[in-house]
C-alpha positions, -999 to +999 in steps of 0.1 A: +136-039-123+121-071-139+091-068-161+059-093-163+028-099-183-001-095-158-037-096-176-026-078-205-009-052-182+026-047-184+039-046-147+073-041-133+085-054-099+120-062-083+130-095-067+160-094-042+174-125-018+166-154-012+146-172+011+109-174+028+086-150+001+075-113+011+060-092-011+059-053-004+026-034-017+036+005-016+009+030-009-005+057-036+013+087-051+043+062-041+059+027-060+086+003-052+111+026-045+097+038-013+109+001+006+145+008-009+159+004+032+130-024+036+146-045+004+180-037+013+178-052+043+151-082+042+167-095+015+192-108+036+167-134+049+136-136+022+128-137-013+115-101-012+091-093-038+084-055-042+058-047-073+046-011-088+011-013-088-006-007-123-008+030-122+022+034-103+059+036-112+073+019-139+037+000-149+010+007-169-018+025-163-048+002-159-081+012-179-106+029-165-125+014-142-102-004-124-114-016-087-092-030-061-107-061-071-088-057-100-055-049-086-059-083-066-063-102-099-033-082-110-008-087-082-022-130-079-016-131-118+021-113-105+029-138-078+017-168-106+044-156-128+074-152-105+065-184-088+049-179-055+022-195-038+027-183-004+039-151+013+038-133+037+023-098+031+038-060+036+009-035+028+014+004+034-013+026+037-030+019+002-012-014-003-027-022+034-064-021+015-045-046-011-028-070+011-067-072+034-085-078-002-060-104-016-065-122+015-104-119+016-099-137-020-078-164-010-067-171+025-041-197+012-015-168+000-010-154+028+019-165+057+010-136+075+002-097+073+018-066+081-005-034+079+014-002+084-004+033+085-035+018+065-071+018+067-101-009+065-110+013+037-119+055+040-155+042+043-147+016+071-121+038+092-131+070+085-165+073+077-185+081+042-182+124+044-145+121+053-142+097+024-161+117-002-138+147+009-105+126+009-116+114-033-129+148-044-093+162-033-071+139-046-098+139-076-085+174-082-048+174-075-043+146-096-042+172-124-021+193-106+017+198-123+039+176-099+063+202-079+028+216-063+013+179-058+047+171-038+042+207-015+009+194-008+013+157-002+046+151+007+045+169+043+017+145+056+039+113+044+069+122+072+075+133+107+095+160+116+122+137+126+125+129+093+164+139+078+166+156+047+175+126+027+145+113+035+126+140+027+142+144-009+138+106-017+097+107-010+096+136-030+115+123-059+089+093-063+059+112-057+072+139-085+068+109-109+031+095-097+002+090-124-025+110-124-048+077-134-033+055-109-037+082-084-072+087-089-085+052-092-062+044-059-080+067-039-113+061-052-103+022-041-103+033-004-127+059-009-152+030-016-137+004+005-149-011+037-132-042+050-146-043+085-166-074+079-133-092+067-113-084+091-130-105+118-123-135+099-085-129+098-072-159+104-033-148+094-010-138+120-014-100+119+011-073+132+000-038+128+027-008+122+018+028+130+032+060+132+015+079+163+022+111+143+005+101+114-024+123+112-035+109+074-042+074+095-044+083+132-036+052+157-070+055+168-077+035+131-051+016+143-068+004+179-097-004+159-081-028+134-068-043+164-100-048+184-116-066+152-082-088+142-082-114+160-044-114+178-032-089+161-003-074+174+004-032+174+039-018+171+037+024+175+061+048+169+062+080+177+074+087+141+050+090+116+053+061+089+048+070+051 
C-alpha cells in the first residue's frame, strides 16, 4: 500500500499496471481489499487505482462531520497527488454514491462509470422511511464488537454461490471496519439523492447488478437505467458485494 497526504488526511491506496487510469471506490464496512481479483486482473491493461476511503482500511478516520462532499474533495485531492486527470470510474454500492458525486463536481474526470449494486442515494432509491431505518441500524451496530457485526452484515454482501474462500475473505475486511467511517458512510446515502444528476450523465455508463442482491434490488437498478441516458445493465444472477 502507498500512502498520500489528502487535506490533512492521511490516506492509503494501491496503484498496480500500467495503462489507461481506473480507479476502484469500495463500498462501506469494506476497503481496497475487496477488488483483490478486480486489481489482479485489470492491471494487466490499466493503471488501476484502488483507494481506502477515509474511514475505511488503512486511512484515517475523517472528523466528524464528514459529507460525501467531503470524500469527493478527498479522493480529487487523491487523484491530484498520484497524477491523474482522467479516469474512468468503478463505484460499488457506497463508492457508487462517490463515483455519481465526483462526477456531479466535475464532469471532466470521468472516462466513463461503472455502478455496481449501488443506489442514487437511500433517499433517491429507496425512499426517506427505508432510509431513516437503514442509518438508525447501522447507527447502532457500528458499536457492535466485530465477530457479531460480520454475522449480521456479511450474509447480505454474497450469494449462496458464493465458495468459502469467498466468504472468509469479506469477512476478514469487514472484521477490521471503523465504527466512524461506518457511520458517516451510511449517513452519506442515508441523506443522498442523486436523481436530479443522473439525467445529466453524459459519461458512458454501464450498470453491474446482482439479481440476488436484496440490499440493492435490480429494480434500483432499472431505474438508474431509465434516468442515465444509454446506460447499459449487466445482471447476474449472483448477488454482487
Amino acid at each position: 500500500m502507498l500512502r498520500a497526504d489528502v487535506h490533512g488526511l492521511s490516506v492509503a491506496y494501491e496503484r498496480a499496471g500500467d495503462g489507461p487510469a481506473l480507479v476502484l471506490l469500495h463500498g462501506f464496512l469494506f476497503d481496497s481489499r475487496a477488488w483483490r481479483p478486480q486489481v489482479e486482473d485489470l492491471s494487466r491493461d490499466f493503471t488501476v487505482i484502488a483507494w481506502d476511503a477515509p474511514g475505511a482500511g488503512r486511512s484515517a478516520d475523517p472528523p466528524e462531520p464528514f459529507g460525501i462532499g467531503d470524500w469527493v474533495d478527498c479522493l480529487a485531492g487523491l487523484l491530484d497527488v498520484v497524477g491523474i486527470r482522467r479516469a474512468h470510474v468503478v463505484g460499488l454500492s457506497w463508492g457508487g454514491l462517490l463515483a455519481q458525486e465526483l462526477y456531479r463536481r466535475d464532469r471532466t474526470r470521468a472516462l466513463s462509470l461503472v455502478l455496481a449494486d449501488t443506489y442514487a442515494g437511500w433517499e433517491g432509491s429507496l425512499g426517506t422511511a427505508t432510509a431513516e431505518e437503514r442509518l438508525a441500524r447501522c447507527s447502532r451496530d457500528s458499536t457492535l464488537p466485530a465477530g457479531e457485526l460480520v454475522s449480521r452484515y456479511l450474509p447480505g454482501m454474497h450469494s449462496d454461490s458464493a465458495t468459502q474462500e469467498v466468504r472468509d475473505e469479506l469477512a476478514a475486511i469487514m472484521a477490521d471496519f471503523h465504527p466512524v467511517g461506518f457511520r458517516l458512510m451510511a449517513r452519506s446515502l442515508a441523506e443522498s439523492d442523486t436523481r436530479e444528476l443522473l439525467a445529466g450523465i453524459g459519461a458512458p455508463t454501464l450498470l453491474v447488478w446482482g439479481e440476488a442482491d436484496v440490499r440493492s434490488p435490480v429494480s434500483v437498478a432499472h431505474e438508474l437505467q431509465h434516468l442515465i441516458p444509454g446506460a447499459g445493465l449487466l445482471s447476474s444472477r449472483t448477488r454482487a458485494i
